[in-house]
N, C-alpha and C positions, 0 to 999 in steps of 0.2 A: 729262418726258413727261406730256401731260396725261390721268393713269390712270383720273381718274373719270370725266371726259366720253368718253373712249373706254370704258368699262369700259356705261355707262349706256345707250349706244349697244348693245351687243351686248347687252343685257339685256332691252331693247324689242325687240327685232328677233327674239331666238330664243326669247321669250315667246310672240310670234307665232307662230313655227312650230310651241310648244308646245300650241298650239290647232289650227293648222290639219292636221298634222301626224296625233295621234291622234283627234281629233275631225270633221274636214269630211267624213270618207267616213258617219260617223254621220247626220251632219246630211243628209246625201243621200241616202242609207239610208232615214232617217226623210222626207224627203220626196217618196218613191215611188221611187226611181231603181233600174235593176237592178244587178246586180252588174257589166255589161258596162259600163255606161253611168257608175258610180261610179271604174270603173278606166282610163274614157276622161278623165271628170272631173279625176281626180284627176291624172292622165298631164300635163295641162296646165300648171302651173305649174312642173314638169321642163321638160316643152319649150321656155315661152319663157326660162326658163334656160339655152338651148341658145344664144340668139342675144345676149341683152339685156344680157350682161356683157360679151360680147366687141364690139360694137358702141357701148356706151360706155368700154370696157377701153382702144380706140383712141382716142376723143374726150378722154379725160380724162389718155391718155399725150401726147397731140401741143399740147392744150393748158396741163398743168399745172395746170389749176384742178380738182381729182379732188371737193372738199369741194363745191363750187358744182353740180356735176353731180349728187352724192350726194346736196346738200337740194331740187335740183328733183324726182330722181327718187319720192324720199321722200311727197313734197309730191303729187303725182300717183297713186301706189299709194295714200295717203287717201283724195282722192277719186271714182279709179275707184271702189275696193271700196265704198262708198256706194251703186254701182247695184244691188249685190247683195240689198239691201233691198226692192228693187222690180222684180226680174224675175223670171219663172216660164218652166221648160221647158229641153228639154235645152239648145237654141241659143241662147238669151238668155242664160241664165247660163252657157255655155262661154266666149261674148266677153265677158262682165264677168270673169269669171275669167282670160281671157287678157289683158284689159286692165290690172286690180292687178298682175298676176303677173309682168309684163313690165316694168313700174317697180320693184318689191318688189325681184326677182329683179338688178336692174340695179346695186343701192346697195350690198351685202354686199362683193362682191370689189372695190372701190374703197376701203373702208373697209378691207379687210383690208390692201392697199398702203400708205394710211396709217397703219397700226399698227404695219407693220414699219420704213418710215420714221422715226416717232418713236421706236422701238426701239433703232433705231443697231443697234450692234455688239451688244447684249442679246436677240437672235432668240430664244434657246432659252427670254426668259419668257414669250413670246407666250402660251404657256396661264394665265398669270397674270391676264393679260385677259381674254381670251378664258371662263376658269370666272365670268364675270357671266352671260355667254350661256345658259352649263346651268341656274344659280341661276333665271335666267326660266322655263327652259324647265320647272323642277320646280313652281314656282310654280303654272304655268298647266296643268300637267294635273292637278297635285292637286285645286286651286281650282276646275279648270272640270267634273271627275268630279264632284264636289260639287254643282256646281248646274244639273248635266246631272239628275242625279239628281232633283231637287228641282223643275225649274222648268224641264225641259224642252229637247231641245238647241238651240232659237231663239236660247238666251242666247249659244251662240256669235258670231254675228252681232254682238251688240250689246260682248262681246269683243272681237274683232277690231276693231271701229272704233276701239277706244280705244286696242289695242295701234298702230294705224298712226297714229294720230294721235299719240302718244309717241314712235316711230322719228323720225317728223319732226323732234319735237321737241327728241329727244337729236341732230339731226343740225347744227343750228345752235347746239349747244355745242363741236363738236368742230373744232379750230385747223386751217387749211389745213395739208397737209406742208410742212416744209421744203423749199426750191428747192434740185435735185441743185448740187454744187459744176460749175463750167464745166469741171473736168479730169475729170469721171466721163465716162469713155467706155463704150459698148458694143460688146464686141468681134465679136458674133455680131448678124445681124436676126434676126426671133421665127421666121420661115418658117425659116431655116436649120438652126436648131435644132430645129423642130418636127421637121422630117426627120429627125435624128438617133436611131439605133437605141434607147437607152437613153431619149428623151424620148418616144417611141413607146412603147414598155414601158410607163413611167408611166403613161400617159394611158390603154390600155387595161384595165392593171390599175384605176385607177380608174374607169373605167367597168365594170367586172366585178362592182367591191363596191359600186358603189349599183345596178346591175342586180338584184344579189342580194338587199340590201334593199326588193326592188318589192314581194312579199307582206306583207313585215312593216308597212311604212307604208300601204299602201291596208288590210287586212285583216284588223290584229292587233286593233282593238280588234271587232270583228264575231267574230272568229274565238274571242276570249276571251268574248264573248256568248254562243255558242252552248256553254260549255261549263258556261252558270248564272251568270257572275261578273257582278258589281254592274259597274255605271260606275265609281261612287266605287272600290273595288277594281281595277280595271281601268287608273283614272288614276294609282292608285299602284304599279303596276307599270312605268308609262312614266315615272314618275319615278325609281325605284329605280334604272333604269337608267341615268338621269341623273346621278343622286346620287354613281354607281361612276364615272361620268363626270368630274363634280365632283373627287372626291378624284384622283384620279390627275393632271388637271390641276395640284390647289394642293400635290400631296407629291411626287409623282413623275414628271410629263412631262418637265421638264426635263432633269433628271438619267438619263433614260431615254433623252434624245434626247444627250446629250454621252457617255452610254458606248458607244451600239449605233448611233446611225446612225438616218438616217431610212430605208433601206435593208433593215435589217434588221426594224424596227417594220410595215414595212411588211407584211412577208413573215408577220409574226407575227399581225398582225390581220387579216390574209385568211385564215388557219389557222383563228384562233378562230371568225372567221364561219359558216365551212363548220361548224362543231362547234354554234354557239348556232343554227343553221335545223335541225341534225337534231332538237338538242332539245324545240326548238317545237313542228314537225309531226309526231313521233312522239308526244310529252308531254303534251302538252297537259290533259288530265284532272291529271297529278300538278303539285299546287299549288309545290311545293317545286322542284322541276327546273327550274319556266317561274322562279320566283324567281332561279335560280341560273342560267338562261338570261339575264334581263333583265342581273345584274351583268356579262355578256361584254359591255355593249355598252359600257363601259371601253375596250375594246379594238375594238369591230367598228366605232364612230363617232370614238371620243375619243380611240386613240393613234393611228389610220388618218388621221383628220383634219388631229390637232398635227403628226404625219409629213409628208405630204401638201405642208400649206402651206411648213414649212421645207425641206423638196423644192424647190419652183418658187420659194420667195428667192431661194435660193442658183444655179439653173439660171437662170431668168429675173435678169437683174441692172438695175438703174438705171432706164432710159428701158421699157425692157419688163415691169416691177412689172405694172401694171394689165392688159394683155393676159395675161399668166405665170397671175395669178390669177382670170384671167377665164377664160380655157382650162380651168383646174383647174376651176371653179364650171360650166363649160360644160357638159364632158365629166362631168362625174362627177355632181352633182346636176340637171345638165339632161338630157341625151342618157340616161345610164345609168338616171338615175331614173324617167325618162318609159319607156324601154323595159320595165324593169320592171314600171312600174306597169301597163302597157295588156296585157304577157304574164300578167300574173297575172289580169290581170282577163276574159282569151277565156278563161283555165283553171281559172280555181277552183269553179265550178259543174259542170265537165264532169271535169278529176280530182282533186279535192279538196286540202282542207288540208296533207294528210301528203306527197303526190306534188309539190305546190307546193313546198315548203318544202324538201325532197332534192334537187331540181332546184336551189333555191336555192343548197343548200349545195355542189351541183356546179361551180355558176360563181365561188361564192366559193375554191373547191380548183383550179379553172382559172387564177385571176388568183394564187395564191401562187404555182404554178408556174412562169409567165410570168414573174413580177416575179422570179423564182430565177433564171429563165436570162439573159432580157435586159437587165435594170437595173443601171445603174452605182453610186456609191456618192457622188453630187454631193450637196455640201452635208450629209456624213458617210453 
């Protein structure tokens, strides 16, 4: 399995989101935008998450060249995101933003089909990989708190080029998959199975927990602003979180995922979700709770995630890898995210932080119950 060039790939890639992530509603912030207009903003790159995976999910299942599609796509998010250098206003920079975000957003769940490919029968190491992705992601908010601080949020900008200009380039390191053997058949089409009660369950449920995360990613570093805290301080809170991330990937997901199921993980990080939104939006002043808030997201991103994707392996099989993970990247960080982000962003000015965050923590206690009654137990 080639671990590094896959490993260097998710490292570029969720560096990026490591920037765009807790820092673009900043940078928008700081460049006059209101809060309605930050949360429509930000809502964008969810959305074309909604079409852009599952649109090449099909292109890259019926042709098998998934790698060749992943470094056009790649190649394209570089430089769209280049116009962003030079447009002003909400609508100029809505369509540069839908324009990276629709290439960006396209390359992830291709690549993640190639990782379980090369994987073979070794699924449950996928977080073995996969913890290069957080390692970026720690990097780039500590790094970018820092010289947000220092020199102002523009540097994001000048970030972000670099980081897509590296996805790129980790992309024409990494080996086409292996061509499926001629006896892999699939027994189900993706439409038949989409229908099925318990694949229905999933997809909602994940749409329920990046719903719920729509406050925290448009508004936690604004929200940590207003309570005195530094940038620098503030970036090392979103990495903290990562770091709990981190470990659980390189000591315990796997081992987590061969005792319980991805079934039961799942049900377990929709739990904690609903518990790390009350802490937030109630806490907020105690320095110590939001810390011990950040370590839940171990669980709210990182075993929901690892779960998740070993979920639709195992459900989606062979010729439907690319759609399977396209669906999951669709629903759950496109549709869920974007709805989030644009709910949170009519309501955070009109009922505040604390009322945000409860709601949150309601939809996140809606989706464990669901996932309780309707979800089967495919793929443990």
């Amino acid at each position: 399995m080639p671990y590094w060039r896959l490993s260097a790939f998710y490292f570029f890639y969720f560096s990026a989101l490591g920037v765009l992530a807790p820092f673009w509603a900043l940078y928008l912030k700081d460049s006059g935008y209101t809060a309605i207009q930050i949360g429509e903003l930000m809502a964008i790159p969810m959305a074309t998450k909604m079409i852009a995976p599952f649109v090449w999910g099909v292109i890259a299942d019926h042709t098998n060249k998934r790698m060749q599609i992943v470094r056009s796509g790649a190649l394209a998010a570089f430089l769209t995101f280049l116009l962003v250098f030079w447009v002003s206003g909400f609508w100029p920079l809505a369509i540069a933003m839908t324009l990276f975000s629709f290439f960006w957003n396209a390359v992830l769940p291709q690549v993640e089909a190639v990782t379980f490919r090369h994987l073979d029968q070794e699924s449950a190491m996928y977080s073995r990989v996969r913890v290069w992705g957080s390692i970026g992601f720690i990097a780039m908010v500590v790094g970018v708190g820092y010289l947000i601080d220092h020199h102002g949020s523009r540097v994001i900008l000048y970030t972000l080029a670099v980081l897509y200009a590296g996805i790129w380039v980790a992309t024409q390191l990494v080996p086409e998959e292996s061509t499926p053997a001629e006896h892999e058949h699939q027994p189900h089409s993706f439409f038949s199975l989409l229908k099925s009660p318990p694949i229905l369950t999933f997809v909602a449920a994940c749409f329920l927990m990046q719903f719920s995360h729509g406050a925290y990613y448009t508004f936690y570093t604004i929200y940590m602003q207003g309570f005195g805290y530094s940038e620098t301080l503030i970036g090392e809170m979103w990495a903290l979180g990562v770091i709990a991330e981190v470990v659980l990937y390189i000591f315990f997901m796997h081992k987590l995922l061969e005792r319980f199921g991805a079934r039961t993980l799942l049900i377990a990080s929709l739990a904690i979700a609903g518990l790390r939104w009350l802490l937030i939006g109630h806490f907020g002043d105690s320095l110590a709770i939001l810390l011990f808030a950040q370590l839940l997201h171990a669980a709210t991103f990182g075993s929901f995630h690892a779960a998740a994707i070993h979920y639709v392996h195992h459900a989606f099989t062979h010729k439907l890898q690319g759609r399977g993970q396209a669906l999951y990247s669709s629903i759950s960080f496109g549709a869920g995210g974007a709805a989030g982000s644009v709910a949170s962003g009519a309501t955070w000015e009109l009922w505040g932080a604390t009322t945000v965050f409860s709601i949150a923590a309601v939809i996140a206690f809606s989706g464990m119950l669901i996932t309780i009654i309707g979800m089967d137990r495919r793929g443990g």
